[in-house]
OpenMM code with the backbone's topology and positions (N, CA, C; nanometers):
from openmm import Vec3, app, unit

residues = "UNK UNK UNK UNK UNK UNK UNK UNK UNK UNK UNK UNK UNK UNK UNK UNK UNK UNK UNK UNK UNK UNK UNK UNK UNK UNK UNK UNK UNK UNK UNK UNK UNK UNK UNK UNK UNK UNK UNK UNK UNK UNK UNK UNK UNK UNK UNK UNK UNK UNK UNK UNK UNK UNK UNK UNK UNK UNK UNK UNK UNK UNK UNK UNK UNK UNK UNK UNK UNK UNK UNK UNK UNK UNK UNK UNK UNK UNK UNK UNK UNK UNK UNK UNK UNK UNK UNK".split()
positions = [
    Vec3(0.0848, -0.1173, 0.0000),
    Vec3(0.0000, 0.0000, 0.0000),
    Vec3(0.0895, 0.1238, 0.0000),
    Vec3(0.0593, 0.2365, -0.1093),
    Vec3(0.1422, 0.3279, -0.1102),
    Vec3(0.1218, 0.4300, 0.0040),
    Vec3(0.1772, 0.5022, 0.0869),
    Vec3(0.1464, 0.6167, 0.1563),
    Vec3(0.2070, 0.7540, 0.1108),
    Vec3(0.0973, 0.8510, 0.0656),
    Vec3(0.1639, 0.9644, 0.0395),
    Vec3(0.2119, 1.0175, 0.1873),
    Vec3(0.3227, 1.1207, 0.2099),
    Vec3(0.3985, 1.1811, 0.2905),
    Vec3(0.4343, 1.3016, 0.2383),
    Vec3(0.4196, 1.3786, 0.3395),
    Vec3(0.4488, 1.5495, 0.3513),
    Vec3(0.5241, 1.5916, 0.3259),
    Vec3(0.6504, 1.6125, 0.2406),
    Vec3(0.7786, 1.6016, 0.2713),
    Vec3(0.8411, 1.7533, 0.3637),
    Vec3(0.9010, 1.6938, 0.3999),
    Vec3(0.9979, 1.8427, 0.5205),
    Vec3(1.0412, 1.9619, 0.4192),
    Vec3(1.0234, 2.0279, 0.4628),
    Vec3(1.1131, 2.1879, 0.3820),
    Vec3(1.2401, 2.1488, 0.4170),
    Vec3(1.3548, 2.0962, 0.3247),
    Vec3(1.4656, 2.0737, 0.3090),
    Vec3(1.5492, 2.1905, 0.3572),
    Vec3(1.5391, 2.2912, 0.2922),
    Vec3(1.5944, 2.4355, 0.3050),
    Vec3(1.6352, 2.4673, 0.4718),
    Vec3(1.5291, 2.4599, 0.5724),
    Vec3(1.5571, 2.4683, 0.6972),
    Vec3(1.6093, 2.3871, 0.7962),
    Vec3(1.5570, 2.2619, 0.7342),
    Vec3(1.5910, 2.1383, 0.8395),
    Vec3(1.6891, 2.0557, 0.8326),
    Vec3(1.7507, 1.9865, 0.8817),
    Vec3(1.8090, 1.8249, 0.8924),
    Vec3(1.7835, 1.7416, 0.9410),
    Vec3(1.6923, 1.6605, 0.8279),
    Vec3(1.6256, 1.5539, 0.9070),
    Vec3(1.7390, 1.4442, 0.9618),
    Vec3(1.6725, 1.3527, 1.0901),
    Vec3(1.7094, 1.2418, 1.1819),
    Vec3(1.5947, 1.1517, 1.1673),
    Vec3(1.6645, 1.0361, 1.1033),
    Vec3(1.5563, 0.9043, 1.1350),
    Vec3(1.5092, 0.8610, 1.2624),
    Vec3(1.3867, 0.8736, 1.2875),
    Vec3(1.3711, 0.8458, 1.4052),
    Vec3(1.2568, 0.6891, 1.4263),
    Vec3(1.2581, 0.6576, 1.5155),
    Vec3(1.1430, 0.5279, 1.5309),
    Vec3(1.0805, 0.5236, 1.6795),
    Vec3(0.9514, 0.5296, 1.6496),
    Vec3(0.8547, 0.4933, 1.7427),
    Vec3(0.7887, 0.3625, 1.7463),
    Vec3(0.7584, 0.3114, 1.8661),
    Vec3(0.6625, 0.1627, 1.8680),
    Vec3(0.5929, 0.1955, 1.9713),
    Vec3(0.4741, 0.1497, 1.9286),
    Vec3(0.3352, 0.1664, 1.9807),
    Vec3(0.3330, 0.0208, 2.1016),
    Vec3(0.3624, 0.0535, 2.2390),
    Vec3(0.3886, -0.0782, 2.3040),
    Vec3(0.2623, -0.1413, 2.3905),
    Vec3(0.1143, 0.0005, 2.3444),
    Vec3(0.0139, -0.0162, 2.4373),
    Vec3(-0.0409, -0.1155, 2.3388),
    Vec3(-0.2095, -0.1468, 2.4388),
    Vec3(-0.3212, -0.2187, 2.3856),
    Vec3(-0.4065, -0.1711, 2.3048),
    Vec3(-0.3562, -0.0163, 2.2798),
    Vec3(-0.4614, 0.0314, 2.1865),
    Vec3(-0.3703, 0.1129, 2.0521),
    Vec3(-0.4832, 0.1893, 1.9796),
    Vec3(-0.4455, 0.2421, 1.8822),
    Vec3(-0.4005, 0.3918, 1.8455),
    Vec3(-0.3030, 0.4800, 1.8778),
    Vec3(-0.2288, 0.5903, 1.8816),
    Vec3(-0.2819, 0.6807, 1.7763),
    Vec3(-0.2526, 0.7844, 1.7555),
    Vec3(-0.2273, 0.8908, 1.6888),
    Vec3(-0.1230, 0.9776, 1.6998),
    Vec3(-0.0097, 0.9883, 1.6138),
    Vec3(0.1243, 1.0302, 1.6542),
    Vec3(0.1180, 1.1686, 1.5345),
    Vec3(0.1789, 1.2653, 1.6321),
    Vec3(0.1451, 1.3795, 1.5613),
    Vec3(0.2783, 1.5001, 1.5602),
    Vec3(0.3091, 1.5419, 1.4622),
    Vec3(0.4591, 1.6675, 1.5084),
    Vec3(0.3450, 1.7955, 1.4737),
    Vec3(0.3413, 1.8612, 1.5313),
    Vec3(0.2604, 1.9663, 1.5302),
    Vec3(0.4113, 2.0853, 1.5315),
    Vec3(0.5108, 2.1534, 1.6204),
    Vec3(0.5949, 2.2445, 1.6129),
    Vec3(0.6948, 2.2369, 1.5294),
    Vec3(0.6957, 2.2209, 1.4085),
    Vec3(0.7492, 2.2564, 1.2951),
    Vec3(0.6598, 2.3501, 1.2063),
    Vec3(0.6908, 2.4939, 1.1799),
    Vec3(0.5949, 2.5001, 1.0866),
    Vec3(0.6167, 2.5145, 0.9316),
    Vec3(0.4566, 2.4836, 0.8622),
    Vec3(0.4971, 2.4795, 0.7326),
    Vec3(0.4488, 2.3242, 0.7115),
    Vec3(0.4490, 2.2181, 0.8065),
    Vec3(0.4927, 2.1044, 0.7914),
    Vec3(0.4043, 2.0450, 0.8561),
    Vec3(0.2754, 1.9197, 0.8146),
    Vec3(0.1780, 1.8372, 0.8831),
    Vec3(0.2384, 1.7078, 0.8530),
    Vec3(0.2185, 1.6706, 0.9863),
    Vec3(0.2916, 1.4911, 1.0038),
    Vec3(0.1619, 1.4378, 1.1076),
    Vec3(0.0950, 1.3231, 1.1078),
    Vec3(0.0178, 1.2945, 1.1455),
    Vec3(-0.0426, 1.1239, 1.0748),
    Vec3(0.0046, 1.0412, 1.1883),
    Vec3(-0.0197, 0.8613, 1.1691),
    Vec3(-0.0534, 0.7989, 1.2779),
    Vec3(-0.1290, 0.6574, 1.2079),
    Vec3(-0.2208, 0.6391, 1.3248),
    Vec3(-0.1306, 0.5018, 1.3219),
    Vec3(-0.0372, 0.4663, 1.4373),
    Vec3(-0.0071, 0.3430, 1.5055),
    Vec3(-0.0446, 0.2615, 1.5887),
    Vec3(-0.0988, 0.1130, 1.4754),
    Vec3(-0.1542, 0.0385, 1.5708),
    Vec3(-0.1034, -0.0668, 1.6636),
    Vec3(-0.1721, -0.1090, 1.8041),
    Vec3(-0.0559, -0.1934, 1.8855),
    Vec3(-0.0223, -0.3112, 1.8609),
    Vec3(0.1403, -0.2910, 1.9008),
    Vec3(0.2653, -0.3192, 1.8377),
    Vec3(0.3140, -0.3145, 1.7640),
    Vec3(0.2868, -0.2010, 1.6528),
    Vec3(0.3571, -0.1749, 1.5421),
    Vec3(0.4837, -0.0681, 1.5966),
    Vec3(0.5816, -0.0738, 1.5159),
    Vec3(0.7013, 0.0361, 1.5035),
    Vec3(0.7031, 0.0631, 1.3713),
    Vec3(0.7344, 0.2436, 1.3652),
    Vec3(0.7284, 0.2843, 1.2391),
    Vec3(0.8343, 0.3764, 1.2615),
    Vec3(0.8857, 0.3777, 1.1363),
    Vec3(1.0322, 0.5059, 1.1332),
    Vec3(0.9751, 0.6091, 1.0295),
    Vec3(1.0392, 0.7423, 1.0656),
    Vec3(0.9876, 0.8355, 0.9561),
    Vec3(1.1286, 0.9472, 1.0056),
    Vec3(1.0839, 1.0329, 0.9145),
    Vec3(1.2239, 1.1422, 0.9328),
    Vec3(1.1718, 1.2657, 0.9903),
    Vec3(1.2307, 1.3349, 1.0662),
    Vec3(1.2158, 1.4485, 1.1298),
    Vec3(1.3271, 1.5539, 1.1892),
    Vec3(1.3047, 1.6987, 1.1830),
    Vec3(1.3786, 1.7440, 1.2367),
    Vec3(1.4231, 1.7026, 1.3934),
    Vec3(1.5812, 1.7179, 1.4585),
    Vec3(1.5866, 1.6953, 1.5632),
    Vec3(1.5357, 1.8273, 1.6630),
    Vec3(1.4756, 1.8999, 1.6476),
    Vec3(1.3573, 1.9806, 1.7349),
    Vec3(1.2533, 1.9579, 1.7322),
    Vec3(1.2136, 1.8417, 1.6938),
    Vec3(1.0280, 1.8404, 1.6769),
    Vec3(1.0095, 1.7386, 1.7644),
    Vec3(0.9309, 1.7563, 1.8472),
    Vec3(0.7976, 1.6561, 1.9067),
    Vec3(0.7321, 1.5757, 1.8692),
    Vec3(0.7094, 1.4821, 1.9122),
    Vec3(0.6205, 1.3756, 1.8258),
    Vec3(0.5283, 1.3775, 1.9661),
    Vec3(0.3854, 1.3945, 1.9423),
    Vec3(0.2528, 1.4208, 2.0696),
    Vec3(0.2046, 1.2569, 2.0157),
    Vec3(0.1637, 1.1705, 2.1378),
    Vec3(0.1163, 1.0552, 2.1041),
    Vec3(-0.0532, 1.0771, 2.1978),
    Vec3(-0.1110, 1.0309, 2.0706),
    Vec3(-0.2904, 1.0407, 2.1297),
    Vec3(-0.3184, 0.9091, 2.1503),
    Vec3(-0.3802, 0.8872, 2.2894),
    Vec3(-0.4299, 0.7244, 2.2347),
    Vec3(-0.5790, 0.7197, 2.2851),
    Vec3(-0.6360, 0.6443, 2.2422),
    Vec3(-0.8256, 0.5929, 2.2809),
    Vec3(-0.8943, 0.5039, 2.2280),
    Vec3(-0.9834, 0.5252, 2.1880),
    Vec3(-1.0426, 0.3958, 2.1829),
    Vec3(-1.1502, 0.4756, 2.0053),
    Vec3(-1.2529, 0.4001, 2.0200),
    Vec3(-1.3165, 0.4690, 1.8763),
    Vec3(-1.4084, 0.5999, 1.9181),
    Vec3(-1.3836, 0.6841, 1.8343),
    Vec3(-1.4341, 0.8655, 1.8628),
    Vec3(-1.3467, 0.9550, 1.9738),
    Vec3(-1.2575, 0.8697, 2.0634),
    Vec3(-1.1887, 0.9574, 2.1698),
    Vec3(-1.0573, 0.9507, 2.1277),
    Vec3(-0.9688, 1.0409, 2.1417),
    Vec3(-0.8526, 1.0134, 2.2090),
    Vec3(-0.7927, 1.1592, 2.2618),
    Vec3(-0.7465, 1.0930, 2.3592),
    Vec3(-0.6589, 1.1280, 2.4453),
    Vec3(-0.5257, 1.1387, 2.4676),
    Vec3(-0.4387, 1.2957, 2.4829),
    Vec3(-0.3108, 1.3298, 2.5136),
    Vec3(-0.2595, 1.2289, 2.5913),
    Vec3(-0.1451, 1.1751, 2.5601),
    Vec3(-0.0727, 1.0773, 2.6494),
    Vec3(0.0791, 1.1002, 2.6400),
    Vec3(0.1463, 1.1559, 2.5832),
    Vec3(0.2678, 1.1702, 2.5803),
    Vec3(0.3386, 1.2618, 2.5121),
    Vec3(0.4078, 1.3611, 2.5174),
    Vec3(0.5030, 1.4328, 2.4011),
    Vec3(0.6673, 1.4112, 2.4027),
    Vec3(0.6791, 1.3340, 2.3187),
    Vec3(0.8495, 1.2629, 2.3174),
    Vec3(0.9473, 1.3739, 2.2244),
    Vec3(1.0214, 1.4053, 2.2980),
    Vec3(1.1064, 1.4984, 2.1883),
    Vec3(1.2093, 1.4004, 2.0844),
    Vec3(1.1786, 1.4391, 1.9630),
    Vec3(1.2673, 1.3461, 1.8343),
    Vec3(1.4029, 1.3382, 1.8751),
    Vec3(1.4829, 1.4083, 1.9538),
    Vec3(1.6131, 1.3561, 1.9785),
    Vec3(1.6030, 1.2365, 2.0660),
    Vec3(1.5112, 1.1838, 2.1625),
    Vec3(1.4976, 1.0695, 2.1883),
    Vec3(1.4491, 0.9540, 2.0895),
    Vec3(1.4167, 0.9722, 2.0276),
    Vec3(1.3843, 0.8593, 1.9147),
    Vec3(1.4267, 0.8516, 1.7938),
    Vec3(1.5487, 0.9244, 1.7771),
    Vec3(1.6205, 0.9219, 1.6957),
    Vec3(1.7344, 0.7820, 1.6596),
    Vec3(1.7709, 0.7736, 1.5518),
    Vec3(1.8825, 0.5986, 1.5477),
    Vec3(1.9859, 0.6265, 1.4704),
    Vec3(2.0634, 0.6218, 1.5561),
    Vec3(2.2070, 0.6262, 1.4973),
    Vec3(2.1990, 0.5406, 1.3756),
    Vec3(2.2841, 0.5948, 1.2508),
    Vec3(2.2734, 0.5633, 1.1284),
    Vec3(2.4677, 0.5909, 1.0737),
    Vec3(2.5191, 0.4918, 1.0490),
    Vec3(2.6233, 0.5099, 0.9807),
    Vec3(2.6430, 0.5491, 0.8881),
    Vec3(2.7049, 0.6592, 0.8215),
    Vec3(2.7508, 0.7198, 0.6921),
    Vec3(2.8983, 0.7123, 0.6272),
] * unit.nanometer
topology = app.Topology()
chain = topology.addChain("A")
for resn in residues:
    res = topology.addResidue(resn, chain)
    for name in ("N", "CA", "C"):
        topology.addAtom(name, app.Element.getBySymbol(name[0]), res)
């Protein structure tokens, strides 16, 4: 399945691969909202891990609930979920 993606304004940023895993019983909404210019927004379901690229100043806000709710549960800053990558 293809997923279109937002891509980052190159010009300002340097992106860092980063990876999240969804370790609850339910189903997330992972969101970078403080970049601007830039909408990032995926729904991880439990136990999935997904990698995506991001500046190392952005937030990733994790929503979690159930069907019609969710709820603030976490804001992880991308330098924690970032992965060392050899070049």
């Amino acid at each position: 399945m293809a997923q279109v993606l937002d891509p980052l304004p190159q010009k300002r940023f340097n992106p860092v691969l980063c990876c999240h895993t969804n370790s609850t019983g339910k189903i997330q909404i992972a969101r970078i909202t403080n970049i601007p210019g830039w909408y990032f927004e995926r729904v991880v379901f439990p136990g999935q891990r997904f990698l995506f690229e991001a500046p190392l100043e952005a937030n990733l806000d994790i929503h979690s609930g159930e069907m019609a709710t969710a709820i603030f549960s976490d804001c992880i800053p991308c330098d924690r979920l970032r992965i060392e990558t050899e070049e």
